[in-house]
C-alpha positions as CSV (number, residue, x, y, z in Angstrom):
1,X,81.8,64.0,72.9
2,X,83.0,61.4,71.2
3,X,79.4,60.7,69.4
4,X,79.7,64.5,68.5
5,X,82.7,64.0,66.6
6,X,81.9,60.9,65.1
7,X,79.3,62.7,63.7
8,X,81.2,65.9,62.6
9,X,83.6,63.5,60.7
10,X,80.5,61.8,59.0
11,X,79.1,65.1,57.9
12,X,82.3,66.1,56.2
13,X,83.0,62.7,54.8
14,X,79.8,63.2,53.3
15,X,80.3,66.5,51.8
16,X,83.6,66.1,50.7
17,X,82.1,62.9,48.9
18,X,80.0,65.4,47.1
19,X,81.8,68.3,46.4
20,X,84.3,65.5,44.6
21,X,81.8,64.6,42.9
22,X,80.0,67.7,41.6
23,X,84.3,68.6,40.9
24,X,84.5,65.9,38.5
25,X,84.9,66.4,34.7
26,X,81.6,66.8,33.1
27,X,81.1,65.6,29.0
28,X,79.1,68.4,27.2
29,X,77.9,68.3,23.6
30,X,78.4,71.8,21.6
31,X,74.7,73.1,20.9
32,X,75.4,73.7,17.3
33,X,71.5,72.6,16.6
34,X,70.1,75.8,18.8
35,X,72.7,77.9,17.2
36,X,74.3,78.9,20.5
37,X,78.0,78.1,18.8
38,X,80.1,79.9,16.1
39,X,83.0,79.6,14.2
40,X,83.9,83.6,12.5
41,X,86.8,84.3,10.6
42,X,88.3,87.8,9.8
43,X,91.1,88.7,7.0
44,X,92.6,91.5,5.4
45,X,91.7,92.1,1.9
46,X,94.9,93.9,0.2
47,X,95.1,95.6,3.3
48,X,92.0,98.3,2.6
49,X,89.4,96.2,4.6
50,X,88.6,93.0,5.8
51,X,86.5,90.7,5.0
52,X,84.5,88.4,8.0
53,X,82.8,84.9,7.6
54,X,82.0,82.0,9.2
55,X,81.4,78.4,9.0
56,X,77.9,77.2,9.3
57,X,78.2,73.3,10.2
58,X,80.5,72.0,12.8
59,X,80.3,69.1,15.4
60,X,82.2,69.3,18.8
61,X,82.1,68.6,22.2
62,X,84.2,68.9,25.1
63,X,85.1,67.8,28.9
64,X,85.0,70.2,31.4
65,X,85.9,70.6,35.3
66,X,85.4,73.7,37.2
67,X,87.8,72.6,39.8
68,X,90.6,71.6,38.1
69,X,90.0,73.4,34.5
70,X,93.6,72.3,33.2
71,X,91.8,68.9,32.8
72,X,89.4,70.3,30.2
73,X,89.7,69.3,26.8
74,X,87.7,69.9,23.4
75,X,87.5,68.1,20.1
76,X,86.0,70.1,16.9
77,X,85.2,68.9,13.4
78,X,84.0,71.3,10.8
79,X,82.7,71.2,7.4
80,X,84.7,73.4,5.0
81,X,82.1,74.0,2.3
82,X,80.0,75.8,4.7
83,X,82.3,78.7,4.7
84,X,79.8,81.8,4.2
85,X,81.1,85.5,4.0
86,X,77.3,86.9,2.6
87,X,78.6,86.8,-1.3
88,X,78.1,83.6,-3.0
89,X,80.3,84.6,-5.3
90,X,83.4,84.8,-2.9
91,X,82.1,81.8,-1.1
92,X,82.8,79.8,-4.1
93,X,85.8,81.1,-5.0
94,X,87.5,80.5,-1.0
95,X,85.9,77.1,-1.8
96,X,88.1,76.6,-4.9
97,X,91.5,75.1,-4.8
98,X,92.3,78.5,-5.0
99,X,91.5,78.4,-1.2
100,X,90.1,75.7,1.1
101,X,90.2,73.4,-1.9
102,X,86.9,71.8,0.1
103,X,86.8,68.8,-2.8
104,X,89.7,67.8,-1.6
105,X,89.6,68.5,2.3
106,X,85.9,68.4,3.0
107,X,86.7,68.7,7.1
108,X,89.0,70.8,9.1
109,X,89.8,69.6,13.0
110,X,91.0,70.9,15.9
111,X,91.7,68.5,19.3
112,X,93.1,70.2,22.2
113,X,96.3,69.1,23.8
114,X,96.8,70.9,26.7
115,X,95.0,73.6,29.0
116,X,96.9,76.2,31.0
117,X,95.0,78.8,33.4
118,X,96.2,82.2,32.9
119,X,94.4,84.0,35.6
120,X,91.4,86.3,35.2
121,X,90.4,89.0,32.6
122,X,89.1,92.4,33.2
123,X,85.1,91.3,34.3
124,X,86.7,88.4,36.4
125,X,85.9,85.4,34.0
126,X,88.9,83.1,34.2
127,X,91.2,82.7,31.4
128,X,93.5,79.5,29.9
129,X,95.6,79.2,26.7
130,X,93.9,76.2,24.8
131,X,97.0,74.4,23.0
132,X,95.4,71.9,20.2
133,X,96.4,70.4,16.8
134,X,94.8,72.4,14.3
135,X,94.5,70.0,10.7
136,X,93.6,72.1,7.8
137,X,94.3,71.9,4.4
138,X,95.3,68.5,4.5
139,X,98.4,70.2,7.1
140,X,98.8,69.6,10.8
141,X,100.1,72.5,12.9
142,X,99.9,73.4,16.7
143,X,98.1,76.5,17.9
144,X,96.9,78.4,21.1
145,X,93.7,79.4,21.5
146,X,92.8,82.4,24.0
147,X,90.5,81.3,25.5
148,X,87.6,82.5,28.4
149,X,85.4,80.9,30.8
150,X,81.8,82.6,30.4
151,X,79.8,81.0,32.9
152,X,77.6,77.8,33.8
153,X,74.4,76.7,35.0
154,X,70.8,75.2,34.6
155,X,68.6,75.9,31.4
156,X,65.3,76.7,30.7
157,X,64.6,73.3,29.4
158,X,66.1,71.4,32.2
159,X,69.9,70.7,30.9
160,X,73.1,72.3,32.2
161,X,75.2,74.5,29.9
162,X,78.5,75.5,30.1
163,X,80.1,78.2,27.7
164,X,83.6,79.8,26.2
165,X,84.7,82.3,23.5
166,X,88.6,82.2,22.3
167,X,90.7,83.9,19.8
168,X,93.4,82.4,17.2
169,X,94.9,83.8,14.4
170,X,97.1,81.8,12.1
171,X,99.4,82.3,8.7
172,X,97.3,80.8,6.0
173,X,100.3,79.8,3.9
174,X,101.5,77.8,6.8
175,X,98.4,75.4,5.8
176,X,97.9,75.5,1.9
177,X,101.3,77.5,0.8
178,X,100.5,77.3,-2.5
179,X,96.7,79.1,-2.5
180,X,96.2,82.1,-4.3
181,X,98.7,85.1,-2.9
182,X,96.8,88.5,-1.7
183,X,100.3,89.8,-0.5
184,X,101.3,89.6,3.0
185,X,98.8,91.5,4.8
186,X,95.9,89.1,3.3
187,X,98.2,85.9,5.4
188,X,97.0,85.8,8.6
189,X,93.7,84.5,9.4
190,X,92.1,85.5,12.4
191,X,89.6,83.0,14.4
192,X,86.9,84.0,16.8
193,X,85.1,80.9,18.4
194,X,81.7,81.1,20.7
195,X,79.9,78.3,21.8
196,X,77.5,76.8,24.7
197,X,77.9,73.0,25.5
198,X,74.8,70.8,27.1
199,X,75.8,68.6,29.5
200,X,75.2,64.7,28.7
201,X,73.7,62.2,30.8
């Protein structure tokens, strides 16, 4: 009997030991190079239309633990002259000081502060609010990003990927109050964020 038990307490030492350890936070690096990760934009133009874009070169990664996802974290640097909305003309002029002003603040950041679970969304994927510091324009200003838990697992090419989407919208003038003024309906800037991390060794 007492050999039994010995044993039964060994097993679930043993177990536990693992399930700690396959619990713990995990570092992955954003695949930006197999362009599994995005950074879109959408704004109103005068209020008739909007127009969408994205940024084409960002570097990131992030921490994260399935157990205990209100210990995940992110970090995201991106390059502001590769803002791309399919008209070169445009592109430049969002560029300009007008704008992003990307001479004088070639990078935009965003570093997470906190995570807070908020349950589960329609297909079951669980949800958090992302709080970070978002620095653009020169300007540092908090913001929440909703965001989603897509799924995890092993690749084809033996690495283990974890992925996300999330949604953000902020007041451009809050950043760069004095760019070029579409009226109020041309403000706010909405962010749409999807990405695949490889875990590192």
């Amino acid at each position: 009997m007492l050999k039994n038990t010995l044993a039964a307490l060994a097993i679930g030492t043993a177990l536990l030991a693992v399930g700690q350890a396959t619990a713990a936070p995990v570092n992955y690096k954003i695949d930006k190079a197999g362009q599994h990760a995005f950074v879109d934009f959408k704004i109103s133009h005068l209020g008739y239309s909007f127009i969408t874009g994205t940024f084409k070169d960002f570097d990131g990664s992030f921490v994260w633990d399935a157990a205990k996802p209100e210990n995940a974290s992110i970090e995201v640097t991106l390059q502001t002259a590769s803002v791309f909305t399919n008209q070169a003309e445009r592109d430049k002029h969002i560029s300009s000081k007008d704008f992003l002003d990307v001479a004088t603040y070639p990078t935009a950041t965003f570093k997470s502060t906190s995570v807070k679970p908020t349950g589960k969304n329609a297909d079951g994927k669980e949800t958090a609010d992302v709080a970070g510091d978002l620095t653009l324009h020169g300007v540092t200003k908090p913001v929440v990003i909703k965001a989603t838990f897509l799924g995890e697992g092993k690749d084809p090419w033996g690495g283990y990927r974890a992925g996300f989407e999330g949604t953000t919208s902020i007041n451009r003038k809050d950043f760069a109050p004095k760019s070029m003024d579409l009226g109020p309906q041309s403000d706010t800037v909405t962010f749409y964020f999807t990405f695949e991390g490889v875990q590192q060794k």
